[in-house]
C-alpha positions, 0 to 999 in steps of 0.5 A: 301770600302776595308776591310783593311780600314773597320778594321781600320775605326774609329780607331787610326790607328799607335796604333791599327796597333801597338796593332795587331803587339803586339799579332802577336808577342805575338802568335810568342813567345808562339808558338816557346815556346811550339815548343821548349818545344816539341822537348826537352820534346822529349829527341832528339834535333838537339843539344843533337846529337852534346853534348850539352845540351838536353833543346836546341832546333833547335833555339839555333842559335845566330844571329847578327844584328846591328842597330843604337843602338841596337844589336839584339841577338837571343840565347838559351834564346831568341825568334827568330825574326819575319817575320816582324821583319826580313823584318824590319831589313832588310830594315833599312839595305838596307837604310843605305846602300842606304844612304851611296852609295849616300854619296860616290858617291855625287861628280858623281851625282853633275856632272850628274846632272850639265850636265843635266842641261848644256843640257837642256840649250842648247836645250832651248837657243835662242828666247822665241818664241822658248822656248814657241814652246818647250814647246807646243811641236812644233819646231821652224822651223814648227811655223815659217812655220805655221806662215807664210801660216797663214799670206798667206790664210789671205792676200787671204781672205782678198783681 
């Protein structure tokens, strides 16, 4: 078995996956705490060099990202996204667009689709021997042909 299965065997999954997604968020936070403590306990910051105030740290930047109805906002005083958060936001983002390209361009994906169709109608008119022959693989021509040297070693043995 897969250890990523073994972990969470017996398990709840959708809630130990969020209680793990929790204390990774949590380690995150007390991680770039105590990093941004360390740079501004120092006296240095990137920050301090340009004027401003020696308690910010390299992760004073301000970070925009819409989503549905959301504005996430990385500042002074908040926690730089996670790896998986990123990844996350970026992916709902490629949705959306993925989403609205296919609404512009419905009308061109209707009139592919409608010539796929038309064509595949084409290819499959004429006799249901025909259709049955496409769809073994066979042409119509080499089965008519099979037919008739079958019918031909029969009428030998036969006679």
């Amino acid at each position: 078995m897969r250890p990523i299965l073994q972990a969470y065997a017996g398990k709840d999954i959708p809630i130990e996956y969020a209680e793990k997604e929790a204390e990774a968020k949590r380690k995150h936070i007390e991680e770039w705490k105590s990093k941004a403590r360390g740079l501004s306990k120092g006296g240095f910051t990137l920050s301090g060099m340009f004027g401003g105030p020696s308690e910010v740290s390299l992760f004073s930047f301000s970070l925009r990202v819409t989503t549905d109805s959301t504005i996430l906002q990385s500042s002074r005083s908040s926690v730089p996204l996670t790896y998986l958060e990123q990844k996350r936001l970026e992916a709902q983002r490629q949705y959306k667009e993925e989403q609205l390209y296919i609404a512009t361009h419905k009308d061109e994906f209707e009139r592919l689709l409608e010539e796929d169709r038309q064509a595949m109608a084409r290819e499959m008119s004429g006799s249901l021997m025909g259709v049955l022959d496409a769809m073994a693989g066979k042409k119509a021509g080499a089965a008519k042909v099979d037919t008739d040297a079958d019918a031909k070693e029969t009428k030998v043995q036969v006679q």
